[in-house]
C-alpha positions in Angstrom: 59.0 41.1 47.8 55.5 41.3 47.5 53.9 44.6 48.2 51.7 43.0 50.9 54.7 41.3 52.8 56.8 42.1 55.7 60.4 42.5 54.6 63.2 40.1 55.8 64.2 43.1 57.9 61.3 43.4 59.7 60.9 39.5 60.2 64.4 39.2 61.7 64.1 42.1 63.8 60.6 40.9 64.9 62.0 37.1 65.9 65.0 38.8 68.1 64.5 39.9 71.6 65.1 43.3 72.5 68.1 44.4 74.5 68.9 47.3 75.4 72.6 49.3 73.3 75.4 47.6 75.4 77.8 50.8 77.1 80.2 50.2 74.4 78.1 51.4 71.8 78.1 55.7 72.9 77.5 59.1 71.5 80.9 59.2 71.2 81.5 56.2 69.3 78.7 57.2 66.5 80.3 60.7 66.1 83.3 59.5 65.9 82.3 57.0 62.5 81.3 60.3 61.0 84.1 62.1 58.4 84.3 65.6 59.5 83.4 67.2 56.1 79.5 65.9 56.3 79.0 68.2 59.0 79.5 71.2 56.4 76.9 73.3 55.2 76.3 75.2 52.3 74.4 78.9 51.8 74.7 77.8 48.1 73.9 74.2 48.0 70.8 75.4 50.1 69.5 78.0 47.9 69.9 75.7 44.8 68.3 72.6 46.6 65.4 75.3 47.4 65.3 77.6 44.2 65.2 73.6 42.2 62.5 72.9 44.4 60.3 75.7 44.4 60.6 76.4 40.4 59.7 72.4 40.1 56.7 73.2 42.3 55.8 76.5 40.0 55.5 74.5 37.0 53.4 71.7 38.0 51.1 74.4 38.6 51.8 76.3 35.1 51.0 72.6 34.2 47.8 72.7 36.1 46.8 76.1 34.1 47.4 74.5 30.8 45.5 71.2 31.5 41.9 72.7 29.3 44.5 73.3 26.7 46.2 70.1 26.8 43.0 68.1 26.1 42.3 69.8 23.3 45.4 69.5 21.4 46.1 65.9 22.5 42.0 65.2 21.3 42.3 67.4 18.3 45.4 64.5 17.0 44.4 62.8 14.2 43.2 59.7 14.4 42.2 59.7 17.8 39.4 58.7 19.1 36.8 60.6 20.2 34.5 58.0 22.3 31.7 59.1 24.8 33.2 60.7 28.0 36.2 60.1 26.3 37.3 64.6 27.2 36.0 64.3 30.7 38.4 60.9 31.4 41.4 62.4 30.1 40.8 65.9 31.8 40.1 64.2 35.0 43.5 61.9 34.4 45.7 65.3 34.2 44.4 66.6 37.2 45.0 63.6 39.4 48.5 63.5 37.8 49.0 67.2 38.6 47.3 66.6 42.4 50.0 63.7 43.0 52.8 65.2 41.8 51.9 69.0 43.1 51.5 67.3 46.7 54.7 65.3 46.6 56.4 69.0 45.8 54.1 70.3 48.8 55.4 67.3 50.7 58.9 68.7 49.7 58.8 72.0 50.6 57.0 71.1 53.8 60.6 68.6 54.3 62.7 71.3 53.3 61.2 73.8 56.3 61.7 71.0 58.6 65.4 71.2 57.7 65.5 74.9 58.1 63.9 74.0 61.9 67.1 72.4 62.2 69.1 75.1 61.4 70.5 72.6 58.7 70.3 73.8 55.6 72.6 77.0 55.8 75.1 78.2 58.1 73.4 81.2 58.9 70.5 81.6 61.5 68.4 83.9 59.5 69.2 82.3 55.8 67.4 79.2 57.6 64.7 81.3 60.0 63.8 83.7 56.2 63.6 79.8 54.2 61.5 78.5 56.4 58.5 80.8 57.5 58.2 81.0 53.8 58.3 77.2 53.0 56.1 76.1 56.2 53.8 79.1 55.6 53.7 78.4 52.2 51.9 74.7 53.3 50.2 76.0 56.1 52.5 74.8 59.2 53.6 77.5 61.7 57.1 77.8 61.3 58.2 78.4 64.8 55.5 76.9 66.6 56.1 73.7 64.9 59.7 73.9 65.0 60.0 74.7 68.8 58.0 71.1 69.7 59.7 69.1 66.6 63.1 70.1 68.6 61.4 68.7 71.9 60.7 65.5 70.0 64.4 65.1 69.4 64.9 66.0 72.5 62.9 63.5 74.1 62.4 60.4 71.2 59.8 57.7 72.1 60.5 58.8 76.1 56.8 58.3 77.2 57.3 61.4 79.7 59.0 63.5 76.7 58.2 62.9 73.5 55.7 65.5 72.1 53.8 63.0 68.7 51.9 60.2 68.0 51.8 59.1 72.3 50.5 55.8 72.3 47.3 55.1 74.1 47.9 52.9 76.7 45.9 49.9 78.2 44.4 52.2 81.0 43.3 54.4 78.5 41.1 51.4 76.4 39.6 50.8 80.3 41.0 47.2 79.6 41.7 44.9 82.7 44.8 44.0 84.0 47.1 41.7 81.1 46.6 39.0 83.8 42.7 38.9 83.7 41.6 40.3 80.1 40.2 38.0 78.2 40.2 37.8 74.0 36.2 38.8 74.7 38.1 42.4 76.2 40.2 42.9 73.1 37.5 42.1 70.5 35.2 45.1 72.4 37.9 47.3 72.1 38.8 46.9 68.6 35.5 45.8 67.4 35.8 47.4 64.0 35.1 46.5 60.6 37.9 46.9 57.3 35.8 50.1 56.5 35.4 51.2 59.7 39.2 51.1 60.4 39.8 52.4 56.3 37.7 55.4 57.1 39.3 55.9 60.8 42.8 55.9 58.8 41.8 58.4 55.9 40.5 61.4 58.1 43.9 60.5 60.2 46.2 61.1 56.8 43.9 64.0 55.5 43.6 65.6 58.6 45.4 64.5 61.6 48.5 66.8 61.3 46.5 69.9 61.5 44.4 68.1 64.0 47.7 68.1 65.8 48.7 71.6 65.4 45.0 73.1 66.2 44.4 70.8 69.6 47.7 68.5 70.2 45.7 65.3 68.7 48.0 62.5 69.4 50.0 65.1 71.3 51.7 64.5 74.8 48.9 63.8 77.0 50.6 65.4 79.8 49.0 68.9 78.3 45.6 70.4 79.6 43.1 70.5 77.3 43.0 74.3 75.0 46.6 73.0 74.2 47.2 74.5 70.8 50.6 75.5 68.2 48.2 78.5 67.7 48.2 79.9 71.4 51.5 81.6 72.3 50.1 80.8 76.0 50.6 76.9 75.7 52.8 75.0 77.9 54.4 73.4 74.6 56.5 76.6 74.8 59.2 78.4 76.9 57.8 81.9 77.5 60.6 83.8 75.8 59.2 81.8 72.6 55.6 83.1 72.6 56.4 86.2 70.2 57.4 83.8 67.5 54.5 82.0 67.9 52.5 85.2 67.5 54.7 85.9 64.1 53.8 82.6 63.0 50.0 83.0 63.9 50.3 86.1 61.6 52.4 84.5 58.4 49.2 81.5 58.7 47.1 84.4 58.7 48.2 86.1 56.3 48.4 83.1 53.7 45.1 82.4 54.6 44.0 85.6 53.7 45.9 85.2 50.1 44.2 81.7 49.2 40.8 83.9 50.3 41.7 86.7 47.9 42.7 84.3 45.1 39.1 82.3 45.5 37.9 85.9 45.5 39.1 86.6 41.8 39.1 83.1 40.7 36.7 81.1 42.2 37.0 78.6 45.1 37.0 75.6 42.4 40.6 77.2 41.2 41.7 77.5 44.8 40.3 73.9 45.6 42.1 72.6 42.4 45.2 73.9 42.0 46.2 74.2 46.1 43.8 72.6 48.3 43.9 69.5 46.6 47.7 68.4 46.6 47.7 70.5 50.1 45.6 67.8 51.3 47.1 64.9 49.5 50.6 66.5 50.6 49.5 66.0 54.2 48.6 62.2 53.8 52.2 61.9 52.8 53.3 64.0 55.8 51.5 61.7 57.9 52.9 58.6 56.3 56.3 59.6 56.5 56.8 61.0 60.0 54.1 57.9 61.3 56.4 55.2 60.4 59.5 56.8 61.6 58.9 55.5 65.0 55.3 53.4 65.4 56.3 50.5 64.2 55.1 46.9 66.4 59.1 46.3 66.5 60.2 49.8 67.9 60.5 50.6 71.5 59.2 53.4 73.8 61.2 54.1 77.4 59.4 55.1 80.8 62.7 54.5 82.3 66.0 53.6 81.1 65.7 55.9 78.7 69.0 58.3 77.0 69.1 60.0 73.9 70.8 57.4 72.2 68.3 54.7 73.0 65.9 57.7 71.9 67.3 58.0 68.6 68.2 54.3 67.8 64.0 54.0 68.2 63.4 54.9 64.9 63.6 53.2 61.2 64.7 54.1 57.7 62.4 53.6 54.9 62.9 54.1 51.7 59.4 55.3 51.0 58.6 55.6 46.9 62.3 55.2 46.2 63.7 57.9 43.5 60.8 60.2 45.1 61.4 60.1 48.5 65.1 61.0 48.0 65.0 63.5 45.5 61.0 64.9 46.1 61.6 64.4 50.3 64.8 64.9 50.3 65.9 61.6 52.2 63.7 62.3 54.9 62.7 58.7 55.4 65.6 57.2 53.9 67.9 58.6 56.6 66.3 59.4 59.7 68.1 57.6 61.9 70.9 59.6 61.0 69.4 62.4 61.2 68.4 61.8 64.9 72.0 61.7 65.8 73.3 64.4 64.1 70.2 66.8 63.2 71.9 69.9 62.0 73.7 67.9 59.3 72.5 68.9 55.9 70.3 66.1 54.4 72.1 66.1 51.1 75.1 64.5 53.7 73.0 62.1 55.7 73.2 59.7 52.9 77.1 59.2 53.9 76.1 59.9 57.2 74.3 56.4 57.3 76.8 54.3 55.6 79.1 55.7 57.7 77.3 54.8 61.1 75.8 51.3 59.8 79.1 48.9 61.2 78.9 50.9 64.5 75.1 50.5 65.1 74.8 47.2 63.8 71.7 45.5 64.6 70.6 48.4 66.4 70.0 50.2 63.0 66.7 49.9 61.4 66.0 49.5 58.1 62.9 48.3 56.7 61.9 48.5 52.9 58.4 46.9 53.2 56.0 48.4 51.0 55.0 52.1 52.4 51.3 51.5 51.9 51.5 48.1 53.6 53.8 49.0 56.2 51.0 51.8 57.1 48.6 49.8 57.4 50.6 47.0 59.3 51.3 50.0 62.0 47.9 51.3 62.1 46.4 47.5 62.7 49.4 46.5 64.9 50.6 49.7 67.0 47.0 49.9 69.1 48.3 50.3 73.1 50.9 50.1 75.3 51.2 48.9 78.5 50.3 51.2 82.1 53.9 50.0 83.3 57.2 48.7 82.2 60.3 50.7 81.3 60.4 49.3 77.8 57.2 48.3 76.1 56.1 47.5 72.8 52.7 47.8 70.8 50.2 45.8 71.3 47.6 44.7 68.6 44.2 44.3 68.2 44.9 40.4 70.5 46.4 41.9 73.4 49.9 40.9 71.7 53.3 42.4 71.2 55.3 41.0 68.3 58.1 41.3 69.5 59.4 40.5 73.5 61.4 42.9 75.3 64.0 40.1 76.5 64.4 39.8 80.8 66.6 42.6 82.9 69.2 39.8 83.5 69.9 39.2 80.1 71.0 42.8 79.1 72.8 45.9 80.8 71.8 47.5 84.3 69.2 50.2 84.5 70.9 53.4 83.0 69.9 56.5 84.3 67.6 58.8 82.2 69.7 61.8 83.2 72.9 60.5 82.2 75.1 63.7 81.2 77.7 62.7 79.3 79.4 65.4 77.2 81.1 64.5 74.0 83.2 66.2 71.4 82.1 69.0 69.5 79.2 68.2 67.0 77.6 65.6 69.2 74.9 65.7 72.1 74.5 64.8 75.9 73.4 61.8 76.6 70.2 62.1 78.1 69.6 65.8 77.4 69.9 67.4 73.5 72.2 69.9 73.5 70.2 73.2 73.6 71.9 74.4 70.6 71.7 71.4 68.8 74.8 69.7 66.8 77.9 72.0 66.7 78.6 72.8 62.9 81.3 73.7 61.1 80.3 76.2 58.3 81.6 77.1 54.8 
């Protein structure tokens, strides 16, 4: 497959109309694919996954420190030549190798956090709650600010009322006219941008738009008054017996603020720039990447009505993003995240099995798509531009006022289900309709 072509997952699932899960496929019967022994977790598979990751992390950065030293030994070999700018093109090579590499760890430990949200990693509440202030501080994401609207997400997946990130804009929003009287004059106003105009447009939303997102809910729920914020205790993306964690977590950013200030005190801001900043910035394109794709995507639907959790969680897609990397770097995070929306409090190291255990009951409800990452971006940031005002089911538009793929008539699938379904299943599962407040029952070593 080329790396500028859709896979044959995509195409198929593109050419199919979408139905609705039939009532035979439940909560129930997912859970019930799943071997009981994946839902175990480990205090000491967590701290090795963790201690491997964070000494890996330490010495790309004792790599970083060595890089003036490096040169020089590799220029002083003999033989080698020695041609004009010949130091300044290999120091500059090192660094970019250390940037990619030190924001794929950052990307890590960022993924590692977001298990400890879960509760996922180990069996104990404050093993997970100690891991992860110190991973997400670490990379600049308030731990329980972040974590508290992640589990809303789960809570609510691709429900238009719900969801909390990445809410489509919708064709009210573009102050388009009706479907019935816009013309290809009306879409061409809209989107009238040029390649560079929507590269540019794409960059500042990899670089920046996850903390654009934590200052002032950027692609947030628009549902939220403005001042909406992970950094005010007083917003309505929290219960009010969460506000004191969000204070903690104001306080841990804070505080690692103040350390990168202290280090460009001593060092210089060009050290801070180099060794953190960069791959800090670099590791957020990847965040971006990786959580974007998980549900926009032109083939993917979002619910105004007929929504339940398990229509919520089958409205993602797995991706095996940079192969090798993404499983051991990212810990599977794309690879198994439809998986992981069912059962969210199982450890990732188990959501591998998790998958191949769930695949036959799925079926063609599971997602899978191995198109180029980079491509498959861009396809969803070209493709995925509105949704329609109405519909219980809709699909992204692009840039022609066109969905790729047709939500097929009421007739030819099930009845309306109600939203509010609350259908309790065994231990380890979740309601339909409503997450669990104490997400997935565990059993514990």
């Amino acid at each position: 497959m080329a790396i500028l072509d859709d896979s044959p997952e995509y195409t198929a699932r593109k050419s199919a109309p979408f139905t609705p899960p039939p009532p035979s496929l439940s909560i129930k019967a997912v859970h019930s694919a799943v071997p009981k022994h994946l839902f175990v977790r480990s205090t000491q598979k967590c701290l090795f996954y963790v201690g491997r990751h964070v000494l890996l992390t330490f010495l790309f950065y004792l790599f970083a420190t060595r890089i003036d030293d490096l040169v020089s030994i590799l220029l002083d070999i003999p033989g080698a030549k020695r041609a004009a700018g010949t130091e300044c093109a290999l120091r500059w090579l090192l660094w970019a190798t250390y940037w990619f590499w030190q924001s794929v760890a950052f990307m890590g430990l960022w993924t590692l956090g977001h298990e400890c949200g879960h509760d996922a990693l180990s069996p104990k509440p404050w093993v997970n709650a100690i891991l992860g202030m110190g991973l997400h501080t670490f990379v600049l994401t308030p731990y329980w600010a972040w974590r508290a609207t992640h589990r809303s997400h789960h809570k609510g997946t691709n429900n238009l009322h719900r969801d909390e990130t990445y809410h489509p804009q919708t064709r009210e929003e573009f102050d388009l006219p009706p479907e019935e009287k816009a013309s290809a004059i009306d879409y061409h106003e809209m989107v009238e941008e040029t390649p560079l105009y929507t590269l540019r447009k794409m960059v500042l939303r990899q670089f920046l738009g996850f903390q654009l997102y934590l200052i002032h809910n950027r692609k947030g729920n628009p549902k939220y008054p403005p001042g909406t914020s992970h950094y005010k205790p007083s917003s309505k993306l929290f219960r009010p017996e969460e506000r004191r964690l969000i204070v903690f977590s104001d306080i841990l950013i804070a505080g690692m603020i103040g350390l990168l200030g202290l280090w460009g005190w001593n060092s210089g801001f060009s050290a801070v720039w180099r060794m953190y900043l960069v791959p800090w910035l670099w590791a957020h394109s990847w965040i971006v990447t990786v959580t974007y794709l998980q549900h926009s995507d032109p083939t993917v639907p979002y619910y105004r009505g007929q929504w339940t959790f398990l229509r919520g969680a089958l409205a993602t897609v797995d991706r095996p993003i940079f192969g090798w990397v993404g499983r051991f770097f990212w810990h599977g995070i794309a690879h198994d995240h439809v998986a992981h929306h069912f059962f969210v409090g199982v450890p990732f190291y188990n959501l591998p099995e998790v998958t191949e255990a769930i695949k036959p009951v799925l079926g063609d409800y599971y997602y899978y798509d191995p198109t180029p990452a980079l491509y498959a971006l861009w396809r969803s940031f070209t493709q995925c531009k509105f949704i329609e005002s109405t519909g219980d089911i809709v699909f992204f538009k692009n840039m022609e006022g066109k969905a790729v793929r047709e939500y097929a008539s009421p007739g030819s699938g099930p009845g309306p289900v109600s939203s509010t379904a609350n259908v309790k299943v065994e231990a380890g599962a979740v309601y339909e309709g409503v997450q669990d407040e104490k997400e997935d029952v565990m059993i514990d070593d």
